[in-house]
Each structure stands twice: as structure tokens, then as C-alpha cells.
C-alpha positions in Angstrom: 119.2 73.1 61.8 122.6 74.6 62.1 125.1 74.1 59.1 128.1 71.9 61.0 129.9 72.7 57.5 130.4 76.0 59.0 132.8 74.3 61.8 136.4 73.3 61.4 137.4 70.1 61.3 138.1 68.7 64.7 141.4 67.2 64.1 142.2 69.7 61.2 145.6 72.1 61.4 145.7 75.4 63.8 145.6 77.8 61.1 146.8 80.8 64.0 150.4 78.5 64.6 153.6 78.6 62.2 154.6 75.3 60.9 157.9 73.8 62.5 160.6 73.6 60.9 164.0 72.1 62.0 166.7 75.3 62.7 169.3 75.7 59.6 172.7 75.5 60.0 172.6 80.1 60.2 170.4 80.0 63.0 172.7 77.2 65.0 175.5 79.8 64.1 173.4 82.4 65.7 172.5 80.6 69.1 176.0 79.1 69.5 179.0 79.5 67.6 178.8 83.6 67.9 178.7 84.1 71.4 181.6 81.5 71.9 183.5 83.7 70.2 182.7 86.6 72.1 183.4 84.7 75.3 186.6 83.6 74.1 187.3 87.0 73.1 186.7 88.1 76.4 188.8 85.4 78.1 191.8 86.1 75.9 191.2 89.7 76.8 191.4 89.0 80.5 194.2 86.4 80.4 196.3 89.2 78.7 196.1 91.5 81.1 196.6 89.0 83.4 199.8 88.4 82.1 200.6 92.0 81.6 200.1 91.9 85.2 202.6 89.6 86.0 205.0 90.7 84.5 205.0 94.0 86.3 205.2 91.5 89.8 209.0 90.2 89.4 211.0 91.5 92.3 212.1 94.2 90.4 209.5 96.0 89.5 208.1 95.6 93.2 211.3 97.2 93.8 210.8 99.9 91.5 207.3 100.9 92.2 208.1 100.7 95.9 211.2 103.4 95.1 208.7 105.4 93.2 208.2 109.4 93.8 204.9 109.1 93.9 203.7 108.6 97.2 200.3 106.6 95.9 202.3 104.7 93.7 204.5 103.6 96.5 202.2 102.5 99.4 199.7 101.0 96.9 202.9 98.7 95.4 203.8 97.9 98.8 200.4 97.2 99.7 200.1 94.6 96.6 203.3 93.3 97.8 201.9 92.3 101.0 199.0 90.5 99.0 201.5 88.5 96.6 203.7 87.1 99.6 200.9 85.5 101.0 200.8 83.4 97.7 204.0 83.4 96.3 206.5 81.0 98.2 209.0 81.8 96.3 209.0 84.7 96.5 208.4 84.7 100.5 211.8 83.0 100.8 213.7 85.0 98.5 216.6 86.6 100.4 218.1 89.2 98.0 214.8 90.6 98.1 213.7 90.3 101.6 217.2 92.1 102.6 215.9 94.5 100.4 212.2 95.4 101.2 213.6 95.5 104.9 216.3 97.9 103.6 213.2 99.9 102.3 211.1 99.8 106.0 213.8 101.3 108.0 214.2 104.0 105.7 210.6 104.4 105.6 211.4 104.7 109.3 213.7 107.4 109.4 211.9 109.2 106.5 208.8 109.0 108.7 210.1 111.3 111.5 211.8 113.7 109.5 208.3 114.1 107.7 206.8 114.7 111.1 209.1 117.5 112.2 208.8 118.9 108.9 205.2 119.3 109.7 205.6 120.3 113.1 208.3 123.2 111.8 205.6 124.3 109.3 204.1 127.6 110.1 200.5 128.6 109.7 200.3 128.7 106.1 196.8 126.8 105.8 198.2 125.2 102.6 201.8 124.3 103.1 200.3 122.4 106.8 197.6 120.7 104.6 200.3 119.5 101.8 202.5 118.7 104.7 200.3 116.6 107.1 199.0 114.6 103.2 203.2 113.8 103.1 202.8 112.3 106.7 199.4 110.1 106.4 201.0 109.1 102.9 204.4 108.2 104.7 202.7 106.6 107.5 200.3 104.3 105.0 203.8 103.3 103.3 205.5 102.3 106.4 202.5 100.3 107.4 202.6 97.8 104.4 205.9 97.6 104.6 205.5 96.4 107.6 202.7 94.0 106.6 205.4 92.9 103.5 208.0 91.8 106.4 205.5 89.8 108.0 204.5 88.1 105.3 208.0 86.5 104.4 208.7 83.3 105.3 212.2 84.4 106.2 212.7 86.2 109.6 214.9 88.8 108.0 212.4 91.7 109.5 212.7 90.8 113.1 214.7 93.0 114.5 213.5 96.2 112.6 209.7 94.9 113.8 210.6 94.5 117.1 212.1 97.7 117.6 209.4 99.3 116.0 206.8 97.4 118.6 208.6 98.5 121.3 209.6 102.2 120.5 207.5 103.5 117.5 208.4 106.2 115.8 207.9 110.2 116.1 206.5 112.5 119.0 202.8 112.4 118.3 201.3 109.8 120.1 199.0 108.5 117.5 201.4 108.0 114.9 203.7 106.4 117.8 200.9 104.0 118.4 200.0 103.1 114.9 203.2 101.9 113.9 203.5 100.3 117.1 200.8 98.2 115.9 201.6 97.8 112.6 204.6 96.0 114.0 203.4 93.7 116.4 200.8 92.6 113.7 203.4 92.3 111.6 205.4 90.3 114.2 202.2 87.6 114.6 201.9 87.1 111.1 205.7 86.6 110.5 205.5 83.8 113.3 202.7 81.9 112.2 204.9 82.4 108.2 207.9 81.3 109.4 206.1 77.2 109.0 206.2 78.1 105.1 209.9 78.0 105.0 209.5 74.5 107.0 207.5 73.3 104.1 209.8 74.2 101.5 211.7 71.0 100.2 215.2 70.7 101.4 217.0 71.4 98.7 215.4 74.9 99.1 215.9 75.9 102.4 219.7 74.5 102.1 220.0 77.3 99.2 217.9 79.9 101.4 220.5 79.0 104.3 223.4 79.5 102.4 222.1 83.0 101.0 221.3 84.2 104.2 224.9 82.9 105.2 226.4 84.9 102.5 224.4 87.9 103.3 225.7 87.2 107.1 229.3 87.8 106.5 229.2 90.4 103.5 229.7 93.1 106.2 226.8 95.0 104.0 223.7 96.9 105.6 221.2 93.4 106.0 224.4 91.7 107.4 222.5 92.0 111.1 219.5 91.3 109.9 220.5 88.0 108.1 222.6 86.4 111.4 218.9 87.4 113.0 217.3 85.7 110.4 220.0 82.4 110.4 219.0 82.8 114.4 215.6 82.1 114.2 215.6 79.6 111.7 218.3 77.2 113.6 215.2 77.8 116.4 217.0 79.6 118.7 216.2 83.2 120.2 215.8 86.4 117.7 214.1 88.5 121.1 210.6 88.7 119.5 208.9 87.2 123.3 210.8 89.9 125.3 209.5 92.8 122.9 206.3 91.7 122.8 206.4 91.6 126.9 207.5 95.1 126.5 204.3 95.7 124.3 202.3 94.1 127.0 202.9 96.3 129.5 201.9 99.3 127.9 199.3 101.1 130.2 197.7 103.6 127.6 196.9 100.8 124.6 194.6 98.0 124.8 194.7 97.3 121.4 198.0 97.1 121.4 197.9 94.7 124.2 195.1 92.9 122.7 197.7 92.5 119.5 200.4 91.4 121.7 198.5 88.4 123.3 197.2 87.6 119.9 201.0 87.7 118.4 202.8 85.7 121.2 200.9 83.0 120.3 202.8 82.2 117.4 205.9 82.7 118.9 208.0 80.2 120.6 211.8 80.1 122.3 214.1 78.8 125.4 212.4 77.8 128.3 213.3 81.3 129.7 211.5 82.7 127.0 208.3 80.3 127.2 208.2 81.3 130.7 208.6 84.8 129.9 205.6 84.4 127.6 203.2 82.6 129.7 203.9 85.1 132.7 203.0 87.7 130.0 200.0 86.2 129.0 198.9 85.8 132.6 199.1 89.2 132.8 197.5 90.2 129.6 194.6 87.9 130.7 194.2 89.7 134.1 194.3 93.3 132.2 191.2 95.2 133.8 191.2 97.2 130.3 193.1 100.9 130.8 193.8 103.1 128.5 192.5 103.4 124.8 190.8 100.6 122.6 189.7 103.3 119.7 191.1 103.3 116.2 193.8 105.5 115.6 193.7 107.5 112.7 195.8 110.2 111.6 193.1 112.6 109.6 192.7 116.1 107.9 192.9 118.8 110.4 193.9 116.9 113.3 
């Protein structure tokens, strides 16, 4: 017979298993109160910079960044400009600083073709063309989100700098003509479609935004012009945004840029003249058998 002393007790303990025991108050501390404070570390961390970060976005220090010798300092402000006013209705309808930024584009302009015939005056020093044509993409990237800031006001004060820019470009080359082109007109749509921010505003606001812009309007300063525009478009009459962008449609040699143009007048509306003018355009634009270029233009090393 076999010895069934030799057997553990059916219902006896599991000699292999620890016994449990409730967690003390160290291991609770461990699992939970510890990595609370880490996250809230972390958080306090972030929110810091966070505020750091704001602090450096007060018109001002746009300002100053965008006025920075650096080129990469520059376009990447305006750039993050261009991000903020999408936000920030505030600052979309402020009209010191809107004057300003627009001040900034048409130098950006002009600085953009002297920085072209500099190029085109270098000689065939490999290095001195290679700084030179980094001056003109930098110049060119600066002037494009500037252009991007203007259209992202809710304050027409960019309108006529825009539309010129549509219509005309700026330089000789024909790429860099064409990319501001379209940096303008896209500029142009958004700036229509932004212009139903100031409309939201309450009324006390846009009273105080009209009487800035009415100030700015008979200062006899530089954004004098460019204010009245602005006063223009906001009283809902004509700032000639549909006739530029007809212009823009009937360039044979872009599609984009027509493409751009039909998407832009969209958002754009005026006097009956000019809502026929507008219609007959897009009539036109919707009969376009596609001539002319649809590639991206880039402006690129050793081009």
C-alpha cells in the first residue's frame, strides 16, 4: 500500500506562493505620488516655456525679429507671424501694426530686386554667385510670408501692395516674377475670406479699429494710402482686388496662377460692375484649355 502521509494536504497552503500582504504606505508613494511629481514637473516645465514664448510674440518683438539681420531669423519670424494671425484676433485687427508689417512687405519688395541685380552683376566667382543667389532665395522666402502675414489680417490694409504684386511681380527672372505673383494672389484669397473676422468683432471694436485707420488716413505718413484702401473696403465699397485678379486670369504662361485666381475671386465681392467683371472672368477661367506651366516654381542652387 502506498503511504498517503506522503501527500500534501488537499486544501493545505501553496508552499511555492508569497503570502499577501496589503501595500504600505512607501510602496503607495512609489506607484503614485512620485511620478505625479515628475509629471507636474514636466508640465510646469512646458507651461514655462510656453510663457517664455509668449512673451517674445507682442507686436514688438514680431517687429524686431522681422527687422533682424539675419536673414533666417527674419523669414522664420515672419513665417510664425503668419501662424499667430490666424489665431490672434487681436492682433489681426491691430492697425499700428498692420501699417507696419505692410511697411515691411514693400520694402521687402524693393530689396528683392536690388538683390536680384546684385546677382545678375556678380561675375563668375563660384562663391560670391553662390552667397549671392542664398541672399535672393532667403529674400524671396521673406517676401513670401510677408505676404502670407497681410493676408492673414483681418484688416484690408495690404490690398493694394497685394494687388500690385499679383499683377506685376517683381524682378526680371521669370520664376521669381511668378512666385511672388502667387504668393500674392494667395495672399489676396485668404485676406477676403479674413476680412468676416473684423465683422465678428463686437462693435465697440471695430468703431476703435475705424477710427485708427481714420487717423492713420489723414496723418499724411507712409500707410496713409494704404489706410483710405483699407477704410474703402471695410465701408464695402471697391479696393480693385476683382480687376487685378482678372488681370491674373489672363495670364497665358501660368496655370497655377490662374488656378489661384479662380480660387481667390471667390472670396471677393464688389459693385455690380465688378460682380460682373468677376463672373465674366470666371467664365473664362472655366473654359481655360490649360496653357502654359502648372509646375512648381522653385528658385534652387545652381539654377
Amino acid at each position: 500500500m502506498s503511504d498517503d502521509s506522503a501527500l500534501p494536504a488537499p486544501n493545505g497552503p501553496n508552499k511555492g506562493l508569497p503570502p499577501v500582504v496589503p501595500p504600505s504606505g512607501r510602496h503607495i508613494v512609489q506607484l503614485f505620488l512620485i511620478p505625479g511629481i515628475i509629471v507636474a514637473g514636466a508640465v510646469t516645465i512646458l507651461l514655462g516655456f510656453s510663457w517664455l514664448a509668449g512673451g517674445s510674440r507682442t507686436p514688438e518683438q514680431f517687429l524686431k525679429n522681422i527687422d533682424s539681420s539675419n536673414t533666417d531669423v527674419r523669414w522664420r519670424a515672419a513665417n510664425d507671424l503668419a501662424q499667430v494671425l490666424k489665431r490672434d484676433d487681436e492682433l489681426a485687427a491691430n492697425v499700428d501694426f498692420a501699417l507696419k508689417v505692410v511697411d515691411r512687405f514693400s520694402r521687402a519688395l524693393d530689396e528683392l530686386e536690388r538683390t536680384e541685380r546684385y546677382l545678375s552683376e556678380t561675375g563668375d566667382d563660384v562663391q560670391a554667385r553662390a552667397a549671392s543667389r542664398q541672399a535672393l532665395i532667403a529674400q524671396r522666402n521673406y517676401v513670401q510670408y510677408l505676404a502670407a502675414c497681410l493676408g492673414n489680417f483681418s484688416i484690408p490694409v495690404g490690398v493694394p501692395l497685394l494687388c500690385d504684386a499679383a499683377v506685376n511681380g517683381r524682378g526680371t527672372d521669370e520664376k521669381l516674377r511668378y512666385v511672388v505673383r502667387r504668393s500674392a494672389v494667395w495672399a489676396l484669397a485668404n485676406l477676403g475670406e479674413n476680412r468676416k473676422r473684423f465683422d465678428r468683432l463686437p462693435e465697440s471694436r471695430q468703431a476703435e479699429v475705424t477710427r485708427e485707420l481714420e487717423a492713420a488716413a489723414s496723418s499724411g505718413s507712409t500707410g496713409s494710402e494704404w489706410a483710405r484702401t483699407a477704410l474703402t473696403g471695410l465701408r464695402g465699397e471697391s479696393m480693385g482686388v476683382i480687376a487685378a485678379l482678372a488681370a491674373c486670369a489672363k495670364d497665358p504662361r501660368d496655370i497655377f496662377l490662374r488656378e489661384q485666381t479662380a480660387h481667390a475671386l471667390i472670396f471677393w465681392e464688389g459693385s455690380d460692375e465688378e460682380k460682373k467683371l468677376a463672373e465674366d472672368t470666371l467664365l473664362l477661367l472655366v473654359r481655360d484649355v490649360g496653357a502654359g506651366h502648372k509646375n512648381r516654381i522653385e528658385l534652387k542652387d545652381g539654377e
